[in-house]
C-alpha atoms as one frame of an Amber mdcrd trajectory, in Angstrom:
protein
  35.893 -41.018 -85.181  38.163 -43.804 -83.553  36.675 -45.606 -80.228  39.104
 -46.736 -77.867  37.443 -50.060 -76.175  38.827 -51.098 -72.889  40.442 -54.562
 -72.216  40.022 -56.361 -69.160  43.003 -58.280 -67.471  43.974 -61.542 -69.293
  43.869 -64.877 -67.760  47.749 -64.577 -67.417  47.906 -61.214 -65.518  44.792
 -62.652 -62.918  46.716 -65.976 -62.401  50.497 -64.011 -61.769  48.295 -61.959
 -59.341  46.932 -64.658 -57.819  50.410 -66.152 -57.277  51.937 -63.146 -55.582
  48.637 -62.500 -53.224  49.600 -66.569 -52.039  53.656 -65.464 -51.539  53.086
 -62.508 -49.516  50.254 -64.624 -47.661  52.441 -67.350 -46.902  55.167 -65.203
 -45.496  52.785 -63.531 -43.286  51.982 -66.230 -42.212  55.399 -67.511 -41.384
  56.048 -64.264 -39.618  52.968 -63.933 -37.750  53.335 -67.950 -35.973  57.434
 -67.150 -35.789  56.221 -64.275 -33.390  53.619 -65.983 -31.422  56.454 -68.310
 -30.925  58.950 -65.924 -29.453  56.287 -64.083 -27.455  55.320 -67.460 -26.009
  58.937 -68.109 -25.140  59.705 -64.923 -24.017  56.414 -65.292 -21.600  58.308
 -68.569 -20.121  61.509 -66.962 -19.672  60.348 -64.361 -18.055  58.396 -66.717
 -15.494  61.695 -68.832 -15.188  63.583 -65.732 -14.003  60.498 -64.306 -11.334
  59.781 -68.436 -10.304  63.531 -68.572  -9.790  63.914 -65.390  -7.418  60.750
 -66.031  -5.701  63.120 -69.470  -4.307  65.943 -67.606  -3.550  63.637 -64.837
  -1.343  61.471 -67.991  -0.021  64.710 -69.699   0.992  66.535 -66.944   2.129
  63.868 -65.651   4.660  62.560 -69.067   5.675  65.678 -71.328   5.313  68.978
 -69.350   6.051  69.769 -69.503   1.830  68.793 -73.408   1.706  67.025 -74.674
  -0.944  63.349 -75.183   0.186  62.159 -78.782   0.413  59.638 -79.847  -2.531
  59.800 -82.575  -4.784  59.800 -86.453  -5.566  57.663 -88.403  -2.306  56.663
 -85.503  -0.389  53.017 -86.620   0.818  51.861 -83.026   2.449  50.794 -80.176
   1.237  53.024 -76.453   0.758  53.028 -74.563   3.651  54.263 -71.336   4.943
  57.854 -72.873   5.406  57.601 -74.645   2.408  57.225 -78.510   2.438  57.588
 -80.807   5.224  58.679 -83.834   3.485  60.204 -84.803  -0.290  63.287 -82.695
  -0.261  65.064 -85.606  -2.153  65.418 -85.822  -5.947  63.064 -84.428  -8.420
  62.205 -80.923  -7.539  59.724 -80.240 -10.356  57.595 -77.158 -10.174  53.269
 -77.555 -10.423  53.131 -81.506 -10.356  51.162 -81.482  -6.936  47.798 -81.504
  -8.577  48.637 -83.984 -11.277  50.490 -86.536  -9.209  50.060 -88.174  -5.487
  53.757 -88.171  -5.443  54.206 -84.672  -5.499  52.332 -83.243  -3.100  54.390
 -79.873  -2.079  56.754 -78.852  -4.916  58.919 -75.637  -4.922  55.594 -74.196
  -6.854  53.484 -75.092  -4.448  55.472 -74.205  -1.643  56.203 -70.333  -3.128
  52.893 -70.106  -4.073  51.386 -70.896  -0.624  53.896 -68.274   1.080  52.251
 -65.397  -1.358  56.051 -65.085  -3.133  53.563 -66.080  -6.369  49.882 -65.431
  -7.590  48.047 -68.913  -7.380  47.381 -68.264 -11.290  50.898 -68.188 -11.882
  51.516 -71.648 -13.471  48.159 -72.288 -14.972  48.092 -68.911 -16.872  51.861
 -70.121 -18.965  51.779 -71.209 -22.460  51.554 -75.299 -22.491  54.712 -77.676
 -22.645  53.824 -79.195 -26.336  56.755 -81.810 -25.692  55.282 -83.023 -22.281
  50.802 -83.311 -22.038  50.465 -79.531 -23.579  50.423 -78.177 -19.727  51.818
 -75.174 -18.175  52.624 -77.292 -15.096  55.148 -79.074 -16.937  57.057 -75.794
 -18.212  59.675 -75.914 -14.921  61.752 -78.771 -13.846  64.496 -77.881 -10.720
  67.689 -79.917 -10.300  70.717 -80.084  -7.814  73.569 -81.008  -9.703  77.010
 -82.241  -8.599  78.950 -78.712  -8.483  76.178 -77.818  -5.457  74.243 -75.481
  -7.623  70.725 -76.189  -8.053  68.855 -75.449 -11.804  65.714 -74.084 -12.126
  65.212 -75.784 -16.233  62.675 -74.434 -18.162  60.833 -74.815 -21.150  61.468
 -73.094 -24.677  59.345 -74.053 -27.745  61.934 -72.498 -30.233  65.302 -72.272
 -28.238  68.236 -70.769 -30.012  71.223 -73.078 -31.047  72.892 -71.107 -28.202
  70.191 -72.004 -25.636  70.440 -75.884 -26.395  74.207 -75.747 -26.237  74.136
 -74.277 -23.182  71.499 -77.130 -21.641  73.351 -79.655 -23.115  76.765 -78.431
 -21.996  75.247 -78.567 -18.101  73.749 -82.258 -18.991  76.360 -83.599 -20.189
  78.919 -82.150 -17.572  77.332 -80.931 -13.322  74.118 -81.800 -14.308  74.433
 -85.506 -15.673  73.116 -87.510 -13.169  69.722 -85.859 -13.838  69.890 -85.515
 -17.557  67.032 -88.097 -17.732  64.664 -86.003 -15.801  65.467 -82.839 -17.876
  65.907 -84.545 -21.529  62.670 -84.820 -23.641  60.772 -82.468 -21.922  61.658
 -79.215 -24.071  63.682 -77.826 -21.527  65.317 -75.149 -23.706  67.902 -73.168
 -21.383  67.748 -72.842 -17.327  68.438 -70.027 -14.746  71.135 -70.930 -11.823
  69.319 -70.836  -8.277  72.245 -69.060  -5.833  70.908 -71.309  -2.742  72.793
 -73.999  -1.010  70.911 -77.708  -1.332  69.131 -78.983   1.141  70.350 -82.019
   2.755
């Protein structure tokens, strides 16, 4: 009588098993971060578009269509109306708590008139290209064909998306390329209000 003895795996057949549990591990991986990515993004964009209509309604019921004041050297807080002072320049959105010279900012100033939760910048994935912080994740802009930008942040913009930023920089928008450049601004949303003088 013939006895059949079993064989366990060879050294071979564990490493090559090995190997392939480390591929398909990797490429989870990959996926997995790729998707956190876009959902990130995605989060952003969606903010950009709400941030950018809750300017338009602002300035259309408080302003007659004029862009709300906020920005560079205002020295007063948001109110109702928006802000009193700082119309000029650099209309970034969240900067009042981080620097004296932006006091009101178009954030501040929607947020105060209850067009936006008072969570709604703080609770948006960090700008890694500028401190990691959500405040930096907006950056408004009149440009010279009287439009006015809202710029905001992608972590993983399509080629499309930078073309499209850089096309606007490099054309209305170049006067305040430096403001907008460096600070992962990775595509924009036009605001349909007239600037404020």
């Amino acid at each position: 009588m013939t006895r059949r003895l079993s064989q366990g795996f060879t050294l071979v057949e564990l490493i090559v098993v090995i190997v392939v549990i480390a591929i398909l591990a990797t490429i989870m991986t990959v996926l997995y971060m790729g998707a956190q990515t876009q959902a990130r993004d995605n989060e952003v964009r969606d903010a950009a578009n709400k941030f950018a209509q809750s300017i338009e309604l602002m300035s259309s019921k408080q302003n007659e269509s004029v862009l709300i004041a906020g920005g560079y050297n205002s020295t007063k807080s948001a109110t109702l109306a928006g802000c009193v002072d700082g119309a000029g320049g650099y209309q970034a959105a969240g900067y009042g708590a981080l620097n004296s010279n932006f006091q009101c900012t178009l954030g501040d100033a929607v947020v105060a008139a209850g067009y936006l939760p008072a969570s709604f910048f703080t609770s948006l994935p960090p700008n890694k290209s500028v401190d990691n912080t959500p405040l930096e994740d907006f950056i408004t802009e009149p440009c010279s064909d009287g439009h006015t930008y809202l710029f905001y942040y992608q972590e993983a913009p399509t080629d499309a998306e930078v073309a499209r930023v850089n096309n606007l920089l490099s054309g209305a928008c170049s006067a305040t390329a430096s403001n907008v450049s460096g600070r992962g601004m990775g595509n924009y949303v036009r605001l349909d209000v007239l600037q404020s003088s």
